[in-house]
N, C-alpha and C positions, 0 to 999 in steps of 0.2 A: 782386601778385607772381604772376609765372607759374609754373607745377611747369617749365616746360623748365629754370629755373636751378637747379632741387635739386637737389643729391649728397648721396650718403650716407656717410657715415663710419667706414670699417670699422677694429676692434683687427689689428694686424699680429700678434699673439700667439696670441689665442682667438679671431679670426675672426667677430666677432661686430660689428652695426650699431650703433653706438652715438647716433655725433651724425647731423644732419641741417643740411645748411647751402645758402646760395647762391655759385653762381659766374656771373661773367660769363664767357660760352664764348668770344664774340668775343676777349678780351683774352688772357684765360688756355687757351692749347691742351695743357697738360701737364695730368696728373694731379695731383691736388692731394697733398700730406702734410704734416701739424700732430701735433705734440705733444700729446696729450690726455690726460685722466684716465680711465681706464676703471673702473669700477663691479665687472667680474667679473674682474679683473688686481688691481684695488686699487693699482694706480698709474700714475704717466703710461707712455705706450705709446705708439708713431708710429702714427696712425690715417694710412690711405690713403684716396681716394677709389675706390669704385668704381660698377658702372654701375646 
């Protein structure tokens, strides 16, 4: 796996990194956002990608 496909995961709430994931760039040109569970929200949150 190369680091170019990493994103990071950030809480839309508390602002904080949580997951870490892959994306294909070529396909996917938006920002990503998923539903996630956050640890310091203590529950799910729209996690965005950021850079």
């Amino acid at each position: 796996m190369s680091q170019d496909n990493m994103i990071k995961m950030e809480c839309t709430k508390c602002k904080r990194i949580n997951y870490f994931s892959h994306k294909n760039k070529k396909i996917l040109k938006n920002r990503l956002e998923l539903s996630k569970y956050c640890k310091f929200c203590r529950q799910h949150t729209p996690h965005k990608e950021t850079k």
